[in-house]
C-alpha positions in Angstrom: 23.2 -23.9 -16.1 20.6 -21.1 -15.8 18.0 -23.3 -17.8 18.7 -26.1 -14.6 18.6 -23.3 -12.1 15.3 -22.4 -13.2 13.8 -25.6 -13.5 15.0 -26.6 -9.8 13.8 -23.3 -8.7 10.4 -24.0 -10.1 9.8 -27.6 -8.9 9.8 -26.6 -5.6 5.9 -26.3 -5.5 4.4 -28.6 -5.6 0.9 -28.5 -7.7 -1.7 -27.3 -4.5 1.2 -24.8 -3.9 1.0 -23.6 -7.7 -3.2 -23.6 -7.5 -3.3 -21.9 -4.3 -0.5 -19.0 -6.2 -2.8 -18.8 -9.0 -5.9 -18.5 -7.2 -4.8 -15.7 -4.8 -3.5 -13.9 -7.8 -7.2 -13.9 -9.5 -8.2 -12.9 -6.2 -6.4 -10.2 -5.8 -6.4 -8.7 -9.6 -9.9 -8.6 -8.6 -9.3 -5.4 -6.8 -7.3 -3.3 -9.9 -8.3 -5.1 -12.9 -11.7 -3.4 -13.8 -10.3 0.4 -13.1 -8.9 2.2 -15.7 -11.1 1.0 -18.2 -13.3 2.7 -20.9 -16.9 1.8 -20.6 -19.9 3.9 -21.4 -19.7 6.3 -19.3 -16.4 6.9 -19.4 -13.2 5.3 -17.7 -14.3 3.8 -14.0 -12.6 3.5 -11.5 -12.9 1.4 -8.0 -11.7 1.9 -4.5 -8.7 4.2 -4.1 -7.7 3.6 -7.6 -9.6 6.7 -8.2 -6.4 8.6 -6.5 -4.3 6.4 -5.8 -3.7 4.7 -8.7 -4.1 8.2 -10.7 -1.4 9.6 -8.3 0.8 6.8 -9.5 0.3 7.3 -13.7 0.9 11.1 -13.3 4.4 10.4 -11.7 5.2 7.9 -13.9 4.2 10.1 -17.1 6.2 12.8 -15.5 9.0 10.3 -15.7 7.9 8.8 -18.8 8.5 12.7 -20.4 11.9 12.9 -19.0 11.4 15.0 -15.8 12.4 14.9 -12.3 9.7 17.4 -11.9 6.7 17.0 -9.2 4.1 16.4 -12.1 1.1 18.5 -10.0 3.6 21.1 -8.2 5.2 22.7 -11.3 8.5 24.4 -11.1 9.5 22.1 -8.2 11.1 18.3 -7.9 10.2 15.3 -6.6 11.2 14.9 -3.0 9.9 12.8 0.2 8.6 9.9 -2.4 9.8 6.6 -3.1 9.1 6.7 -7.0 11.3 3.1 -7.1 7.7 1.7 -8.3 6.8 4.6 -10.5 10.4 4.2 -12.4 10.3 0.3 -12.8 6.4 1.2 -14.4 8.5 3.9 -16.8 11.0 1.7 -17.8 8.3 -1.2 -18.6 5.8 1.6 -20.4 9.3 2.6 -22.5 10.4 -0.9 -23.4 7.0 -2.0 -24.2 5.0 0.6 -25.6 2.3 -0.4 -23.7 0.2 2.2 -22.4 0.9 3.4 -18.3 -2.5 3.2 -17.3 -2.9 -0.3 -18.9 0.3 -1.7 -17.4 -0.5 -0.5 -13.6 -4.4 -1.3 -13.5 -4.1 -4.9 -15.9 -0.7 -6.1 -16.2 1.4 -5.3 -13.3 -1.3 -6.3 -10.8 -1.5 -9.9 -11.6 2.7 -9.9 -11.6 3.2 -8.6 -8.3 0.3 -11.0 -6.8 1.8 -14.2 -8.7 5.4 -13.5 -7.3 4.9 -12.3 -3.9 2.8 -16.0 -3.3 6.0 -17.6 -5.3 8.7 -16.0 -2.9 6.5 -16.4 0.0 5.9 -20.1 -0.9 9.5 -20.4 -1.5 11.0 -18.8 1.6 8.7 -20.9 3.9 9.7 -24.0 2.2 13.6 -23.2 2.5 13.2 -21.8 6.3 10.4 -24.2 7.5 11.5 -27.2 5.7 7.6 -28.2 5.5 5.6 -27.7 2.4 2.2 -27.9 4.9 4.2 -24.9 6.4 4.9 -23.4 3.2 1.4 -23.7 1.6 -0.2 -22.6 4.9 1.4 -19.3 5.5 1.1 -18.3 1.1 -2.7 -19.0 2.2 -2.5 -16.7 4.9 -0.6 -13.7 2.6 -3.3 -13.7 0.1 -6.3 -14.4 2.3 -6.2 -13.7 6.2 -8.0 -10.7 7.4 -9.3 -9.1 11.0 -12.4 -8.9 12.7 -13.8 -6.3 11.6 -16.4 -8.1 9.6 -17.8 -9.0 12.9 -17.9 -5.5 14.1 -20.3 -4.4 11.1 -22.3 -8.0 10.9 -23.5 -7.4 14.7 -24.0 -3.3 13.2 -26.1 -3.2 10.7 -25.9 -7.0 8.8 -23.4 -6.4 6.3 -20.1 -8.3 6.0 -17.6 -6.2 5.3 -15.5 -3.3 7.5 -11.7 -4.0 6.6 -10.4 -1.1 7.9 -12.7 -0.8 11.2 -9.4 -1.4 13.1 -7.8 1.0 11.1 -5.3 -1.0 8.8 -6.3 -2.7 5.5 -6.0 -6.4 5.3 -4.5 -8.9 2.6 -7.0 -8.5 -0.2 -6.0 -5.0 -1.1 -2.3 -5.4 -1.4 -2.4 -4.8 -4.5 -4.3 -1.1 -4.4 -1.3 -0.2 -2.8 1.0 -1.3 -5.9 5.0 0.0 -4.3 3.3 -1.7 -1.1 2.9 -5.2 -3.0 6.0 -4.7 -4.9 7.9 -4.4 -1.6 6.8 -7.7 -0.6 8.1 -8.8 -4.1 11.2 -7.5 -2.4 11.7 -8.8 0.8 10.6 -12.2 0.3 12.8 -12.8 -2.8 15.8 -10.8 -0.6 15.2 -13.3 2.6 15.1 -16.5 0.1 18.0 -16.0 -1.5 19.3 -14.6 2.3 18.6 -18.4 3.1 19.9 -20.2 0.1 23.2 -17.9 0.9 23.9 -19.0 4.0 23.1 -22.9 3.2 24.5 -23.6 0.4 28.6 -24.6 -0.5 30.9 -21.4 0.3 31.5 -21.3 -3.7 27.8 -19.8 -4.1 27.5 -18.1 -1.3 28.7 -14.6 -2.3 26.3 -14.4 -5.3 23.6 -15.3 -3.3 24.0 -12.8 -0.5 25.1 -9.6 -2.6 21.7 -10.9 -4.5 19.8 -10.5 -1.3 21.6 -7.6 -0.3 21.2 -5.4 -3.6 17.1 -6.1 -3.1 17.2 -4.9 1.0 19.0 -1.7 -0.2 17.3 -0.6 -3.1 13.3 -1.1 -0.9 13.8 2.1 0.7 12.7 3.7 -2.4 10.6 1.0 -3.7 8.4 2.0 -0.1 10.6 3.6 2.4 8.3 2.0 5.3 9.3 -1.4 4.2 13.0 -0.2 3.7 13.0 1.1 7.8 11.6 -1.9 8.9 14.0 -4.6 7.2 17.3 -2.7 8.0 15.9 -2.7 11.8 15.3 -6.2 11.3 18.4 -6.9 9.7 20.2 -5.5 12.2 18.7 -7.4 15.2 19.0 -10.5 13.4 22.5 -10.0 12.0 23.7 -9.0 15.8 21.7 -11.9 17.6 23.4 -14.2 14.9 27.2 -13.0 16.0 26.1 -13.6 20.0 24.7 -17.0 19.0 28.5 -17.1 17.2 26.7 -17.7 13.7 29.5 -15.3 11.9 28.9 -11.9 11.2 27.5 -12.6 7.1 24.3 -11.3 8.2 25.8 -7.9 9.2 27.4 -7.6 6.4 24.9 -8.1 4.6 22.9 -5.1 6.5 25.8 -2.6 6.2 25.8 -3.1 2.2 21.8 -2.9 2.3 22.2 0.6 4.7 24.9 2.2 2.3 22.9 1.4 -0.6 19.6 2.5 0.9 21.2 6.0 2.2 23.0 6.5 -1.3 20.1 5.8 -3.2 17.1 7.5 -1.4 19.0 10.6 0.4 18.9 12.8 -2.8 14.8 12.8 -2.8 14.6 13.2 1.0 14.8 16.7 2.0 13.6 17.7 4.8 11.6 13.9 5.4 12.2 14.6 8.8 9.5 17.7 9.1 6.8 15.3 7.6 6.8 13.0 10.8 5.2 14.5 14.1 5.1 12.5 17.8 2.2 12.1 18.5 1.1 8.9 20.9 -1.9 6.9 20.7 -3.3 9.0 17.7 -4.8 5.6 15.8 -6.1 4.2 19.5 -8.0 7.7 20.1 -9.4 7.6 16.6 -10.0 4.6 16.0 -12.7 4.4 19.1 -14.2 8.6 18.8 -14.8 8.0 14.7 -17.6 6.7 13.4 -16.5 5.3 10.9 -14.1 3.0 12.6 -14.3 0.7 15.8 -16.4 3.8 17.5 -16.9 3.3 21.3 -17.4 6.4 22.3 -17.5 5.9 26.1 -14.0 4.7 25.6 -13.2 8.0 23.7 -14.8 10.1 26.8 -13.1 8.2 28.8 -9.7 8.6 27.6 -11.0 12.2 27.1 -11.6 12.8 30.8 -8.9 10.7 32.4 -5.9 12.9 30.5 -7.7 16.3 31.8 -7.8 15.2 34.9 -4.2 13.8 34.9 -5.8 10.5 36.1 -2.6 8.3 34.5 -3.0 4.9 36.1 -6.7 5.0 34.8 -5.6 6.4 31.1 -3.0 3.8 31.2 -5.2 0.7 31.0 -8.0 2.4 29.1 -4.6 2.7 26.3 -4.4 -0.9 27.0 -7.9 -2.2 26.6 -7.4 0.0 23.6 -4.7 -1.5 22.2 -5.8 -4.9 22.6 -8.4 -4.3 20.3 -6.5 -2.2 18.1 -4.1 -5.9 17.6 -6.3 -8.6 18.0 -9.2 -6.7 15.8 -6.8 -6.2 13.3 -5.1 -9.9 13.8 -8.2 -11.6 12.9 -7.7 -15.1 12.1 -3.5 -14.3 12.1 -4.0 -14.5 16.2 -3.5 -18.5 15.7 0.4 -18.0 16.3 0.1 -16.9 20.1 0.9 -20.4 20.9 4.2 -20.5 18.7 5.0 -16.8 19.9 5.0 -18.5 23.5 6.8 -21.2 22.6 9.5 -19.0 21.2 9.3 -16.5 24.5 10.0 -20.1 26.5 12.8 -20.9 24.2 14.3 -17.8 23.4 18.1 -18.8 23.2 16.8 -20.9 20.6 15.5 -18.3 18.2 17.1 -18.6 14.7 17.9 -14.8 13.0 14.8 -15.6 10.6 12.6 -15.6 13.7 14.4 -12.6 15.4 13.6 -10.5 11.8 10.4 -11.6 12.2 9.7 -10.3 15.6 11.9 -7.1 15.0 9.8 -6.1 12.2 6.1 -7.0 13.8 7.5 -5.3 16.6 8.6 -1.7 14.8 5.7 -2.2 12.4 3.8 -1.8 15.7 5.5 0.8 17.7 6.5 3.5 14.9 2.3 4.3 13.9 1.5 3.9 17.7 3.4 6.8 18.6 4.4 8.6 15.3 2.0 10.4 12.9 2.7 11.5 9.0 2.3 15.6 9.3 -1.2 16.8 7.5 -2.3 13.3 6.9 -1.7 11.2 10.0 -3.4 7.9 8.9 -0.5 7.6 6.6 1.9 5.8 9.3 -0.4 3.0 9.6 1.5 1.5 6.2 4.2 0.4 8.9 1.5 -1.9 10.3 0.7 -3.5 7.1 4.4 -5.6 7.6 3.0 -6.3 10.8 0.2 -8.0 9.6 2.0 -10.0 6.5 4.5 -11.4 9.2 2.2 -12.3 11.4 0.1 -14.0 9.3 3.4 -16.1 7.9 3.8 -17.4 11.5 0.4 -18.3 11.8 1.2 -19.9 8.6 4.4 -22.2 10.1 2.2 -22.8 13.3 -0.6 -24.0 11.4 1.5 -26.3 9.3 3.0 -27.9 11.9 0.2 -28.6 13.8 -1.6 -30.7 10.8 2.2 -32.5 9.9 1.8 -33.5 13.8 -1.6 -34.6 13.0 -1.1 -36.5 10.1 1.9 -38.0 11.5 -0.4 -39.5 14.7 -3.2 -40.4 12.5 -0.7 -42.6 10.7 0.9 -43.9 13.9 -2.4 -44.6 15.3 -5.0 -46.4 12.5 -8.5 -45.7 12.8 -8.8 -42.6 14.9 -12.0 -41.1 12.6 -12.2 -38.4 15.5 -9.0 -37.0 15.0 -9.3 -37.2 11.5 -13.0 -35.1 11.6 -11.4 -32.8 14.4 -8.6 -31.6 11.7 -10.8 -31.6 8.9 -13.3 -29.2 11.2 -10.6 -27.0 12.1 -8.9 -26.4 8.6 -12.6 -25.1 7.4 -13.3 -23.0 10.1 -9.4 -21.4 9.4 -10.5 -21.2 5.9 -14.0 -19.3 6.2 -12.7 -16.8 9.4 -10.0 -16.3 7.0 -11.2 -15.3 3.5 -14.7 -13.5 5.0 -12.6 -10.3 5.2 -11.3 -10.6 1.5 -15.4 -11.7 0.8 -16.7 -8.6 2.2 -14.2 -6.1 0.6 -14.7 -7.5 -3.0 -17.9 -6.3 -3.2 -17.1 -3.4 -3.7 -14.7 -3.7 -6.4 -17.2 -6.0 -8.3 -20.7 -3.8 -9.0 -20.8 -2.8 -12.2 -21.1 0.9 -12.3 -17.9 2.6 -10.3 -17.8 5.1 -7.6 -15.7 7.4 -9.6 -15.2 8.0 -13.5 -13.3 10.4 -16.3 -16.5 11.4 -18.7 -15.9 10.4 -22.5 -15.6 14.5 -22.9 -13.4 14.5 -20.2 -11.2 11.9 -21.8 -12.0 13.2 -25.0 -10.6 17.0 -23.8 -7.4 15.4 -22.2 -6.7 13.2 -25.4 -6.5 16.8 -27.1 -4.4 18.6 -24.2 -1.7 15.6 -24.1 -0.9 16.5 -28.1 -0.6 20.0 -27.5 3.0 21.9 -26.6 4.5 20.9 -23.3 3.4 23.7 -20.3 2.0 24.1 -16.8 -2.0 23.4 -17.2 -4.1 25.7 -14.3 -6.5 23.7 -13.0 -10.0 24.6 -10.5 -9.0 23.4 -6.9 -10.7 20.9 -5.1 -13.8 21.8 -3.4 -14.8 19.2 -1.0 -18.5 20.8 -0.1 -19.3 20.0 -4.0 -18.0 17.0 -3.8 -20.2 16.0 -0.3 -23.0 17.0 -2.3 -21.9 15.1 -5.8 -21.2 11.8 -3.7 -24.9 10.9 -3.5 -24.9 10.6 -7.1 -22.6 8.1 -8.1 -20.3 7.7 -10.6 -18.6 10.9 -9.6 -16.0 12.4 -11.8 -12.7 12.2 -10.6 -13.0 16.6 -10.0 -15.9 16.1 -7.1 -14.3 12.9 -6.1 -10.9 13.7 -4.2 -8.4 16.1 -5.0 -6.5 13.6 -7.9 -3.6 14.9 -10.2 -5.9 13.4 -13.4 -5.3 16.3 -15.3 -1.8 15.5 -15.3 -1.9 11.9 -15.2 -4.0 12.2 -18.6 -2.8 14.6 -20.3 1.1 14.4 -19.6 1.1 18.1 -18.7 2.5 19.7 -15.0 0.0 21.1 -13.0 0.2 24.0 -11.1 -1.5 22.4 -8.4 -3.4 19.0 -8.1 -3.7 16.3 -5.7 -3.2 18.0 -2.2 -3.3 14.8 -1.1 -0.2 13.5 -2.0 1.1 17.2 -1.7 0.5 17.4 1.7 2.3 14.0 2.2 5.2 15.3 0.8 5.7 18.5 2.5 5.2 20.7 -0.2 3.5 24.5 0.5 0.6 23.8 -1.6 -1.5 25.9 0.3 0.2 29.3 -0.5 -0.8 28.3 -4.3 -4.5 27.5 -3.7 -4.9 30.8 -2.0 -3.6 32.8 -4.9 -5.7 30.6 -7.6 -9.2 30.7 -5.5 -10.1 33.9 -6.7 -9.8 32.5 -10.0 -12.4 30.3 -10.2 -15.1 32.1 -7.2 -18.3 33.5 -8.4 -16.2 37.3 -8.2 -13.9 35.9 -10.7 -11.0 38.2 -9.7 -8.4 37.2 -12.0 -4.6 38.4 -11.9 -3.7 38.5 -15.3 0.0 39.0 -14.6 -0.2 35.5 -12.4 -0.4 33.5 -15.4 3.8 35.1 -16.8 4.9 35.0 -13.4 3.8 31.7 -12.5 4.6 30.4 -15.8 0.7 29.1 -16.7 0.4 28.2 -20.5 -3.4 26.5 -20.3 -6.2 26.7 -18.3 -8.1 23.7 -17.9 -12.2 24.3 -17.2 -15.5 22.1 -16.1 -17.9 24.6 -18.0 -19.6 24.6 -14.6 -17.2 27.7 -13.5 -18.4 30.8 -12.8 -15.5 32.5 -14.1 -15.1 30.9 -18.0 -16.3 34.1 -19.4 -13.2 36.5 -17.8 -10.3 33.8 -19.5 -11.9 34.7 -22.9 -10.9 38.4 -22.6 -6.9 37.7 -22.3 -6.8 33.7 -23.4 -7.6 31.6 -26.7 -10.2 29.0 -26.7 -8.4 26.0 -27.7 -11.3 23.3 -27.2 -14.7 23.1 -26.2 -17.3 20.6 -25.4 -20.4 19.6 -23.6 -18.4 19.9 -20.4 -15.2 21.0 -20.8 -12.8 24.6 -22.3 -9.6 24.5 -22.7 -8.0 28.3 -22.5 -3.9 28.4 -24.1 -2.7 31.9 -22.4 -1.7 34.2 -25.3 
């Protein structure tokens, strides 16, 4: 029976569906497979993997050992984090001895790309009922992208600018691994949704608990996906009762909302002082930085018309904004305005699949338009990202049934060899607007030296820590002037790169304070710590001895760089030494 299952389950693509799977998924590997790697120089890393993807292994080693702990905040727990991706990594690293790093930068990446094209394929195919459809909007997931290439080809001649709108597009899904495992997620949840409420009464039940066990438990695979589908579950489960469809779908939403509130409430305290209102942040930045769109008359503009309380005025600079905040970051995707009009002219005709859709482009839009993540405000844009993927599977659908029209016609109507060279035209020009984006952003994942690194005595120093007793490591904070200065000299090491937790992600050890990135995200009071450690490590060197029992510190981790390596010899024991780094166990 399950053998049968399987096999009809996989014969639904067809073989340019399974090329064009397996063909994004080397695509997309590109972006993680190389990071994490031992080379000469040490282990390289591209991209944000040199924090992200480190943020990532130190949470699941912390796991890994056991503990609930915050791996670079020692003494306290995890909280505000969906660590759904970080324990699915643990469980795999346990059951397979394969090593964490390993797993997350070569194995997993290629997994989550294979199966979110498979489910996407899949769902289209059941909804749609059109394989074009189907093949169309699996192209669109792996490959469509905005137009922000244009913005820095009219700049300075180079294709590439992703993020010049602001939001990354499909070709770094995977840098953002609970992000891609999400889409894992949802797609599998709304295939089965659709096979549930098809197929003979008999299977129904298995298929929708199935659907509804994956919708509950995405709130801590990414919490941003799990808000977004239990508002679009909702809308779609009440438009379904007024259309007198039954109320399956609601049910289906109340089991995923239990679920999701039992399973994510104990690691959400105080989630609510992490979020700040704050409207129009990404519009006003996204025009005044330099780094992004950058029109700076728009910025003065929007500047001048709120001092002077001029509303109507700021209200259609916001606009003109906006538009080019969507449509920049549309890209290609903005094909489906002609089947998001045809729906607006049919709207009693919408099916719930098409009501999710719009629900969750809708919130995707409207929560990072007027809400901002507290300390690090770009965060919220991750709401967008579902924006984007559902968007580009309607421009998907649309596409696919404008060639099945054309093919139909061109069979009705022999001979027509300007029809025929008017599709054939427009299917290449989709292609190459599309996969520019994904063109321009590889090159920088493919040159072989790496913006960031962990030294062979780096590695060599952490190999030795991980083996020693467990206790909280103290390491030198982050200082970003060093780093400014270090970045013209790339590969940086990962300490005058970004403030990473790689101490603990390689070593296995708590920190008593790394990554303030990720710290700040979380609403921990990291700074309290940094101002009692800075002293530490200053060219003063004024050094608390009685810090070290109170705070629980049982080694000191050192670049031989610091000023103050002499001052730990008079109360700690040298443990290890190198060409770059000391290791101090507090006696």
């Amino acid at each position: 029976m399950l053998k049968k299952a399987l096999n009809q389950f996989f014969q639904e693509v067809n073989y340019k569906g399974w090329f064009l799977i397996l063909f994004g998924t080397l695509t997309w590997s590109l972006t993680m497979v190389k990071s994490g790697l031992v080379y000469k120089i040490g282990m390289g890393f591209w991209g944000p993997n040199g924090h992200d993807g480190v943020w990532h292994i130190a949470l699941a080693q912390s796991l890994a050992n056991g503990s609930w702990s915050m791996p670079i905040f020692s003494g306290e727990l995890i909280r505000n984090y969906h660590v759904g991706f970080d324990l699915i990594l643990t469980i795999i690293h346990k059951i397979t001895f394969i090593p964490i790093t390993t797993l997350y930068f070569q194995i997993l990446p290629p997994i989550l790309a294979f199966l979110i094209g498979l489910f996407v394929y899949l769902f289209v195919l059941s909804w749609a009922r059109s394989k074009t459809a189907a093949w169309w909007a699996t192209f669109f997931v792996y490959f469509a992208g905005g137009w922000g290439w244009l913005v820095t080809l009219f700049r300075n001649g180079e294709i590439s600018g992703e993020s010049v709108f602001w939001s990354q597009q499909s070709v770094s899904t995977l840098v953002n691994p609970p992000f891609a495992l999400s889409l894992v997620f949802i797609f599998a949840g709304l295939y089965f949704l659709i096979k549930g409420l098809k197929v003979r009464k008999s299977h129904t039940t298995n298929y929708m608990l199935l659907a509804t066990f994956l919708f509950g438990i995405l709130i801590q695979i990414k919490v941003y996906a799990g808000i977004l589908v239990l508002f679009g579950l909702f809308a779609a489960g009440f438009w379904r009762m007024l259309k007198r469809g039954g109320i399956d779908l609601m049910k289906v939403f109340t089991g995923s909302l239990i679920i999701s509130i039992l399973i994510f409430s104990p690691f959400s305290r105080d989630i609510g002082q992490t979020i700040n209102y704050q409207p129009f942040w990404f519009l006003e930045t996204m025009v005044s930085s330099p780094d992004r769109f950058y029109w700076p008359k728009m910025a003065s503009a929007i500047a001048n018309y709120k001092l002077a309380g001029n509303w109507l005025k700021l209200f259609l600079a916001y606009g003109v904004t906006f538009a080019i905040f969507w449509f920049g970051n549309l890209g290609i995707r903005v094909i489906k305005v002609p089947l998001f009009f045809k729906h607006i002219r049919n709207i009693r005709e919408l099916s719930y699949i098409e009501v999710f859709f719009y629900s969750v482009i809708g919130m995707g839009v409207v929560i990072p338009t007027l809400f901002v993540q507290k300390g690090t405000p770009w965060n919220t844009i991750q709401f967008f990202y579902y924006s984007l993927v559902f968007s580009g599977i309607l421009a998907g659908v649309f596409l696919g049934e404008f060639i099945d029209k054309v093919n139909l016609n061109t069979r009705e109507i022999p001979g027509s060899p300007i029809r025929i060279r008017t599709w054939y035209g427009t299917v290449i020009v989709v292609v190459l607007l599309a996969i520019t984006t994904t063109f321009g952003t590889l090159r920088h994942y493919l040159p072989t030296r790496p913006p960031a690194m962990i030294s062979i005595d780096e590695l060599e120093a952490l190999e030795f820590l991980s083996k020693q007793p467990n206790g909280v490591v103290l390491t030198q904070p982050f200082g970003k002037e060093a780093a400014d200065t270090a970045a013209a000299h790339p590969p940086r090491p990962l300490y005058l790169y970004e403030s990473t937790a790689y101490v603990s992600a390689f070593s296995g050890k708590p920190t008593y304070l790394e990554d303030e990135v990720n710290l700040e995200i979380t609403g921990y009071d990291w700074r309290e710590r940094r101002r009692l450690v800075e002293p530490f490590f200053g060219e003063n060197c004024k050094i608390d001895k009685s810090f070290f029992s109170r705070e629980n510190i049982s080694y000191v981790y050192l670049v031989k760089q610091n000023f103050c390596n002499r001052e730990f010899e008079n109360f700690a024991d040298k443990i290890f030494e190198n060409l770059e780094i000391v290791i101090y166990k507090i006696t």
